[in-house]
C-alpha positions, -999 to 999 in steps of 0.1 A, spaced: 110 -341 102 106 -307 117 73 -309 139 61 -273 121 54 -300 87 28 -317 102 5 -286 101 21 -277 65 6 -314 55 -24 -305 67 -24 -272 51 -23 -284 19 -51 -306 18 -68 -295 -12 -44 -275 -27 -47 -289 -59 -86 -292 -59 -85 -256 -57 -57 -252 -86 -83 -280 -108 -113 -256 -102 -94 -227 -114 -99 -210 -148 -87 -184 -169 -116 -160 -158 -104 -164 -123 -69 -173 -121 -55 -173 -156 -43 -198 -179 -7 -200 -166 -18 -212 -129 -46 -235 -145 -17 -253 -166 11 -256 -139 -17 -275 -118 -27 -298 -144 7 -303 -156 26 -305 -120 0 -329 -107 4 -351 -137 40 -354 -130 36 -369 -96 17 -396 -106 35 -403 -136 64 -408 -110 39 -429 -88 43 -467 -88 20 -496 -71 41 -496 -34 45 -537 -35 68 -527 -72 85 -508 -49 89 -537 -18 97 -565 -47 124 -540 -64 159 -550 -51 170 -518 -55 147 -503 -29 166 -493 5 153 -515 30 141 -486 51 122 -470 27 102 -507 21 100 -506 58 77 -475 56 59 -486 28 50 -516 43 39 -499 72 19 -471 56 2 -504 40 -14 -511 74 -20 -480 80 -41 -477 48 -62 -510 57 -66 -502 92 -84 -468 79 -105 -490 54 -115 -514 80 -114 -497 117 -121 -461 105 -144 -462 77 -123 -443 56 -128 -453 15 -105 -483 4 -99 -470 -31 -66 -464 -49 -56 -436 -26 -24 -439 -9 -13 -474 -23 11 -460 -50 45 -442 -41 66 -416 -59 99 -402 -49 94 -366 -66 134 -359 -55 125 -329 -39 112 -315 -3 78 -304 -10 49 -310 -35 35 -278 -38 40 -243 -19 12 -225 -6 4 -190 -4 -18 -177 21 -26 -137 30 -46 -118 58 -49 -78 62 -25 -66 91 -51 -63 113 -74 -93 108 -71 -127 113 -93 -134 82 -77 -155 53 -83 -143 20 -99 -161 -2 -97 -171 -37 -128 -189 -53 -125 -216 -82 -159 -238 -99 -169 -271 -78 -149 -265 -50 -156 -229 -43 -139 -207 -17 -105 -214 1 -81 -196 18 -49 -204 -4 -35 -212 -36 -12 -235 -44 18 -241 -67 44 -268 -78 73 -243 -80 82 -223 -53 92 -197 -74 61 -194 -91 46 -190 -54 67 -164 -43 62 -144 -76 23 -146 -65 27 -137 -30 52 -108 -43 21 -94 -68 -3 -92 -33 -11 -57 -21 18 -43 1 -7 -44 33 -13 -78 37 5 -102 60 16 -130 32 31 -165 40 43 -190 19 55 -224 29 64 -256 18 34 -287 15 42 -323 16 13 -334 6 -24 -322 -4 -58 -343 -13 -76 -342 -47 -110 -355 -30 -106 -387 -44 -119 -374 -75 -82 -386 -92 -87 -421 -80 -97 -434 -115 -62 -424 -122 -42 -444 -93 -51 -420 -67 -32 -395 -43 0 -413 -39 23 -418 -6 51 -392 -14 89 -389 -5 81 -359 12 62 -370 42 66 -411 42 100 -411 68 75 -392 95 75 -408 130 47 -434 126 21 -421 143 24 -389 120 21 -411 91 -12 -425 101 -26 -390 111 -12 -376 81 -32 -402 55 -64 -407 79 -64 -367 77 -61 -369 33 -84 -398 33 -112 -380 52 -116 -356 28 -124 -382 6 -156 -384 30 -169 -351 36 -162 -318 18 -187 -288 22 -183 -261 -9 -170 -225 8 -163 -234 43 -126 -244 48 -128 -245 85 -157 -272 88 -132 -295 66 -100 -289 77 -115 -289 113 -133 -322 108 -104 -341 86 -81 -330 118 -105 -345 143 -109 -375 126 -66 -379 121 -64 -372 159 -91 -398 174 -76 -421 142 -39 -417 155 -48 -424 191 -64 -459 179 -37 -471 157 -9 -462 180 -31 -479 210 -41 -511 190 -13 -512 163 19 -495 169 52 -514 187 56 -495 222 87 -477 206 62 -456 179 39 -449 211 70 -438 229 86 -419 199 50 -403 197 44 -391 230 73 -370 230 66 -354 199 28 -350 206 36 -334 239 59 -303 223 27 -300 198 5 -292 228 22 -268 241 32 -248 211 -3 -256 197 -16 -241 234 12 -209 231 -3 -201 197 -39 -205 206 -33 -178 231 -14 -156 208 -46 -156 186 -63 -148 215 -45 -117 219 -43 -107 185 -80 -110 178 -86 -88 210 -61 -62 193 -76 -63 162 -116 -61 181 -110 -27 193 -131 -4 177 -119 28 190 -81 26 178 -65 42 148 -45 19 123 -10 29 139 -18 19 172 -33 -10 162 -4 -19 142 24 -10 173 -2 -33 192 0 -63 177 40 -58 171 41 -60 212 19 -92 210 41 -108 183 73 -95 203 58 -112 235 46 -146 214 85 -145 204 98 -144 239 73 -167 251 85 -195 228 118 -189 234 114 -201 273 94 -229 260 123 -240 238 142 -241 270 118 -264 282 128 -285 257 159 -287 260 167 -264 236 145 -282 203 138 -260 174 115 -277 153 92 -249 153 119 -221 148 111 -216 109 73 -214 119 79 -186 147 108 -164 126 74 -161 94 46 -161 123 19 -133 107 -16 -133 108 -19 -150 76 -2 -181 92 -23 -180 125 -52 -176 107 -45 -207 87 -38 -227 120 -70 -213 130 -92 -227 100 -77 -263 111 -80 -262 146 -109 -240 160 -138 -269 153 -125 -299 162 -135 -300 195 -169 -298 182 -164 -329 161 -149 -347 187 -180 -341 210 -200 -351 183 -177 -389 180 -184 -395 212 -223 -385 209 -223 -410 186 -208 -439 202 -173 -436 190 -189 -452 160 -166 -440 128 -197 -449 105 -224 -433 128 -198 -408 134 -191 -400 94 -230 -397 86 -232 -371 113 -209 -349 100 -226 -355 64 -261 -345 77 -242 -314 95 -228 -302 67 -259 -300 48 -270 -273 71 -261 -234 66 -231 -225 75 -235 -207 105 -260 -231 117 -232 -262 112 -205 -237 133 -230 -229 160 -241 -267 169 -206 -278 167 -193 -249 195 -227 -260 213 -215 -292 212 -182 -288 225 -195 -263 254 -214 -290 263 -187 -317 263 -165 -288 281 -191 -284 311 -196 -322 314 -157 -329 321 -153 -301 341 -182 -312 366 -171 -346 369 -184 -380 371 -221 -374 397 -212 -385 435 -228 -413 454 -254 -396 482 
């Protein structure tokens, strides 16, 4: 698996809730049918996992996985709080690499996603498709002047509200991940399950991510055989450092883009020398590697609409992990937290959880108190 999937998993969360709310006033009746239709067909394909571990005909590494993803679904029922519903204990080989593609778009000098709004679920910051044709023939109809990406998604959430129909099911296209991926991956789905606020993707995404990181680090500490933690560790530490590389790269970019006193050409040859820089940067990272290009495929379509994505998923959490450990590391206490947060306005919810992680900031950084 290349490591730039992980955030393409994430990324589609709620791709299809959107593509349910649409309508023809809003979207028209061809993308309101290939959601409907296309997410039918996966679970239609979708069978109860233990069919798939009694089936003699199952390769014995794929029943491996399912079993493990198994305990991975209990372990968020009983150790994280997550729901225990019909989510995530069906399986469907869909014979292809992706579920849906996503298309994104920012202007060219902005880090601000567009938006496209649907009923019930409101606002978000993509749309998604089951063909990748059909995406790219959207992303080709966007104004000229927009930074457009569209990428692959192994796997979105419906809410939970398709759980009266079996549920979002485990899927070919992420269930061979390293196995702490795995966990993060379905503790991330299964949180959105828990908390969704209407017209602010970044409070979900940003929560659902904290809650698959502090989830991950307890099932690989409590649960997973030293060579998962080990397999892990390595992977987790390249995602730090590009994950840090990018962070600053936003930096720069939103500096660029803050400026109020330059013209749209300068601007534009601005933010070509950050991107140039970003490029080079990554390139001596690689070699810190030892020369591994997961992240290649993410760096060659790197645009603001794909940092700005990154953004909405990332920029929070530190907020939300402030707030776990205000409230005991608790996953219930923790949960209802984030629930009475998100009934707040939306620049109120964004403020406390920055406060919050100031806060935490300034406590680590001053240390433990000395002994007179």
């Amino acid at each position: 698996m290349l490591p730039a999937a992980r955030w393409y998993a994430r990324l589609g969360a709620l791709a299809l809730a959107g593509a349910l709310g649409g309508c023809a006033s809003t979207t028209g009746p061809g993308y309101y049918w290939q959601s409907v239709t296309g997410h039918l067909q996966v679970m239609k394909a979708a069978r109860p996992v233990q069919h798939w571990l009694d089936d003699p005909s199952t390769p014995d590494t794929l029943k491996t996985r399912l079993a493990t993803a198994l305990r991975i679904r209990d372990f968020a029922a009983t150790e994280l709080a997550l729901p225990d519903n019909a989510s995530y204990r069906r399986y469907a080989d869909l014979q292809r690499r992706a579920v849906v593609y996503n298309v994104t778009a920012a202007p060219a000098l902005s880090l601000t996603l567009n938006t496209w709004c649907f009923p019930v679920v409101g606002c978000v910051g993509y749309r998604g498709y089951y063909a990748e044709a059909d995406a790219r023939a959207f992303a080709a109809s966007l104004p000229k002047d927009l930074d457009v990406a569209v990428y692959p998604v192994p796997a979105y959430s419906t809410l939970g509200w398709m759980n009266w129909l079996g549920g979002d099911p485990l899927l070919n296209t992420f269930i061979q991940y390293p196995e702490g991926e795995l966990a993060r991956l379905i503790f991330h789905e299964l949180a959105h399950q828990v908390v969704y606020v209407k017209d602010d993707t970044m409070f979900n995404e940003s929560y659902a991510t904290a809650v698959e990181r502090l989830g991950g680090e307890r099932w690989l500490s409590e649960r997973a055989k030293a060579a998962a933690r080990t397999e892990y560790e390595a992977f987790d530490a390249r995602r730090r450092q590009f994950r840090a590389l990018t962070l600053s790269v936003r930096q720069r970019l939103a500096a660029v883009y803050a400026d109020p006193a330059q013209d749209t050409a300068t601007g534009l040859a601005r933010k070509a020398e950050v991107m140039q820089a970003f490029r080079v940067e990554y390139e001596a990272l690689k070699q810190q590697w030892g020369g591994f290009a997961g992240y290649d495929a993410w760096v060659a379509r790197a645009n603001n609409a794909t940092f700005a994505t990154q953004a909405a998923y990332d920029e929070l959490v530190p907020g939300f992990e402030a707030l776990f450990e205000r409230e005991g590391r608790d996953f219930d206490r923790f949960h209802a937290a984030v629930r009475q947060l998100g009934e707040r306005p939306r620049e109120e919810r964004h403020a406390e959880l920055k406060a919050l992680s100031a806060s935490r900031t300034a406590a680590i950084g001053n240390g433990p108190p000395t002994t007179p």
